[in-house]
C-alpha positions in Angstrom: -94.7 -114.6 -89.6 -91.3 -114.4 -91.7 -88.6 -115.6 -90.3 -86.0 -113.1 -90.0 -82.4 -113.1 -92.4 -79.9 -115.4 -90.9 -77.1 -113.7 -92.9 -77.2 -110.4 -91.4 -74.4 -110.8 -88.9 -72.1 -113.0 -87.0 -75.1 -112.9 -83.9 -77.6 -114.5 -86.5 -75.6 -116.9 -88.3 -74.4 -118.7 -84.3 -78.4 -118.6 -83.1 -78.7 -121.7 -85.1 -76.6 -124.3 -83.4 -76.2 -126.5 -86.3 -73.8 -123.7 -87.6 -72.5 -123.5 -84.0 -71.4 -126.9 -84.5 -70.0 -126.4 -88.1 -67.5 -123.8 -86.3 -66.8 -126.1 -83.3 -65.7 -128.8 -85.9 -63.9 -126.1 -88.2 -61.7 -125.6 -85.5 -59.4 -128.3 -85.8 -59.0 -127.2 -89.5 -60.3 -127.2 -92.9 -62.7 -129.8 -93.8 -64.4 -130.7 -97.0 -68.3 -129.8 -97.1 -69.4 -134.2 -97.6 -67.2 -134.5 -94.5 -69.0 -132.3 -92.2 -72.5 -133.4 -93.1 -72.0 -136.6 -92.6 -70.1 -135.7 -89.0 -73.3 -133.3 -88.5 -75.8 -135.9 -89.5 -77.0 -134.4 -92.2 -77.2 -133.7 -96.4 -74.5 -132.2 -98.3 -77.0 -130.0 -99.7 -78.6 -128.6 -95.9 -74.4 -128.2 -94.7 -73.6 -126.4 -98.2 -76.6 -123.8 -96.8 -75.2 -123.6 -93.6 -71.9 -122.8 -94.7 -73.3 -120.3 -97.3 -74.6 -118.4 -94.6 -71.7 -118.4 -92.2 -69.5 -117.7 -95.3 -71.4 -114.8 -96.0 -70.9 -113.3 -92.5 -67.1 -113.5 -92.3 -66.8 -116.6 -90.0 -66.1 -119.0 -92.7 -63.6 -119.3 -95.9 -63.8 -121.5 -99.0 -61.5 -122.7 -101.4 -61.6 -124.6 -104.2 -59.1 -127.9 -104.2 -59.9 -130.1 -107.4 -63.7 -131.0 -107.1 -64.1 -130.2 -104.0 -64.7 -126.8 -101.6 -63.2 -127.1 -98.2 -64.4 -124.7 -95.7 -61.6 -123.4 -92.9 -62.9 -121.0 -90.0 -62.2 -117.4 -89.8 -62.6 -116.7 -86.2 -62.0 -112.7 -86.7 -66.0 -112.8 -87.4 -66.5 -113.9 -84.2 -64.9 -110.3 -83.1 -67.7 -108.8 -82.1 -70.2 -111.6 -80.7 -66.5 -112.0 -78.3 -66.5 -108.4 -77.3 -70.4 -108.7 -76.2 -70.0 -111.6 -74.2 -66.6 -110.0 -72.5 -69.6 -107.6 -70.7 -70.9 -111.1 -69.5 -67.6 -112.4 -68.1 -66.7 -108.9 -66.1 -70.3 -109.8 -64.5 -69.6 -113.3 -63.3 -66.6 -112.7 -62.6 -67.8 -110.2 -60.2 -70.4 -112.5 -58.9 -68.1 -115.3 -58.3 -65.7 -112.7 -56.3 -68.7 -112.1 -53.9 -69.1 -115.8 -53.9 -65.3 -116.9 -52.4 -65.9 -113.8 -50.0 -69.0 -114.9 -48.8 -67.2 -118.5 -48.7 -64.3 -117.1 -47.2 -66.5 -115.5 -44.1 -68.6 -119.0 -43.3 -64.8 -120.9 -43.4 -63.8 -118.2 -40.8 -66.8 -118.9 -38.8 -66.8 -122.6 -38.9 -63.0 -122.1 -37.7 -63.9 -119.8 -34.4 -66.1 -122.8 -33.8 -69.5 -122.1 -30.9 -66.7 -122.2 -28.2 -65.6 -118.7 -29.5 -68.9 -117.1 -29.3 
């Protein structure tokens, strides 16, 4: 079965956590493509795909500087993937509000103690 087109969008290109971990390292600021394979573990040539992909969803930017490209994040990509997860956070947060009530009520009870029963 083909594989499906990482390039699509911004959901794609982060299912592959290799490129997950080119944007974690991007992060701190623009890095040269040698300098992120090697701290990736991996060939200039399978980080140069990587970032081709993530460049061509919006999430990274190249520039040329002499010989070489660096590569800076552009986090605005990562717009809509934030948005989606935001549903995910209302929804825990939830949860974890029923959770301190819940621990809230067995404190209570522990307090009163079986004398108070």
């Amino acid at each position: 079965m083909a594989r499906a087109a990482t390039t699509s969008d911004a959901f794609n290109a982060i299912a592959e956590p290799q490129r997950r971990q080119i944007l974690v390292l991007l992060r701190d600021g623009e890095r040269p493509v040698t300098e992120l394979a090697q701290d990736l573990g991996m060939s200039q040539p399978q980080a140069s795909k990587h970032l081709r992909v993530l460049r061509e969803v919006g999430l990274v930017r190249v520039r040329e500087a002499g010989k070489q490209r660096l590569y800076d994040l552009d986090a605005r990509g990562l717009r809509p993937v934030h948005e989606w997860v935001g549903g995910f956070e209302r929804f825990w947060n939830a949860a974890f509000g029923r959770l301190d009530e819940y621990v809230q009520e067995l404190k209570q009870e522990r307090q009163k103690g079986p004398q108070d029963e």
